[in-house]
N, C-alpha and C positions, 0 to 999 in steps of 0.2 A: 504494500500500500504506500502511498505516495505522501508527502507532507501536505496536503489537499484532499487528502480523504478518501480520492479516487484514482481508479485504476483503469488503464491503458483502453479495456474492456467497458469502459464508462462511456466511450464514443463511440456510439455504436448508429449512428444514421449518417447515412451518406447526402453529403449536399456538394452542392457545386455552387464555384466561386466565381463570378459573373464580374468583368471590368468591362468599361465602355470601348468598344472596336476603335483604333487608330483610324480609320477610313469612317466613321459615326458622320452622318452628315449634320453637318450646319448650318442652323436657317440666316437670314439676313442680316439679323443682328450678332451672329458670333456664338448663339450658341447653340448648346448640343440637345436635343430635346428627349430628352431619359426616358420619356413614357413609352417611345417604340421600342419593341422586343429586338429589331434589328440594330439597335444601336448598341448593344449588349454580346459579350461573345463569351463564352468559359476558357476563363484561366486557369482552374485548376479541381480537381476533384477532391476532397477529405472527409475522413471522418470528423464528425461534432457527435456534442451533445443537442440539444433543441430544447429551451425550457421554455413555457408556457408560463407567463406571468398570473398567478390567479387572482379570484376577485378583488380578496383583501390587498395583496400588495400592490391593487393598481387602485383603491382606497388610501391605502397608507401611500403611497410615493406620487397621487394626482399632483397635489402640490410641486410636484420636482418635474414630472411628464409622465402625463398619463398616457401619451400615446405611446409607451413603448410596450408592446404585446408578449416580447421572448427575448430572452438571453440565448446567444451561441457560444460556445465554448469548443476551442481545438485547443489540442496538445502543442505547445511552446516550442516550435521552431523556426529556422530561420522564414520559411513560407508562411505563416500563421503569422510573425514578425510584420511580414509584408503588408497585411493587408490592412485597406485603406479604410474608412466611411465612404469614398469614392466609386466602392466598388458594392455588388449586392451577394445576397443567397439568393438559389434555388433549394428549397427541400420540397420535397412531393410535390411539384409541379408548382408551388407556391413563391410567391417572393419575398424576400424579406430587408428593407433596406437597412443598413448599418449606420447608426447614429452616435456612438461614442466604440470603443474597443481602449482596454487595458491590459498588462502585464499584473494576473491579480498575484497582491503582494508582494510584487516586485521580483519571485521567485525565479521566474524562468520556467517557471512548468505548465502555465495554463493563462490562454490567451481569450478573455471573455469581451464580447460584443455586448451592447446594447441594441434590440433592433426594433422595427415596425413592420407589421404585414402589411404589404400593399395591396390594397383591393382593386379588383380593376373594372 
């Protein structure tokens, strides 16, 4: 077991990591308009975790933002390192976009996202 409680075997859904295409087209004003699925390409496939914020704590943290719906969580490396708020999930054919991510406790072993489902 890990100094986080959890183990390797913890990340067990597979999601794919979505950046926006270098070729993404841009409208008149400069910019890139995110809502189309073609602007989007997968950078990389990983296991996470996927947690589902429940009622209470999206009571207890409205104050702070209530719009974030789930925590993701990969295993601390350099890829997991990489990744932006710029970039999104897919898990199960849904979206989810990335609004803060940390190095929790600074350890080095787990790389937790804040996110939002986007409904389309």
């Amino acid at each position: 077991m890990t100094s986080t409680g959890l183990e390797p075997g913890d990340f067990d859904r597979r999601v794919e990591i979505l950046r926006i295409r270098a070729d993404a087209i841009v409208d008149a004003n400069g910019e890139i308009d995110r809502t189309r699925a073609d602007t989007w390409e997968v950078w990389r496939r990983r296991w996470a975790r996927v947690i589902p914020r429940d009622g209470r704590e999206f009571w207890r943290l409205e104050a702070v933002d209530a719009a974030i719906t789930h925590v993701i969580q990969f295993l601390h490396d350099r890829e997991s390192s990489a990744i932006t708020t710029d970039m999104r999930v897919r898990f199960q054919g849904r979206i989810f976009e990335l609004t803060s991510g940390i190095n929790v406790e600074e350890a080095d072993r787990i790389m937790q996202f804040q996110a939002v489902e986007r409904i389309a």
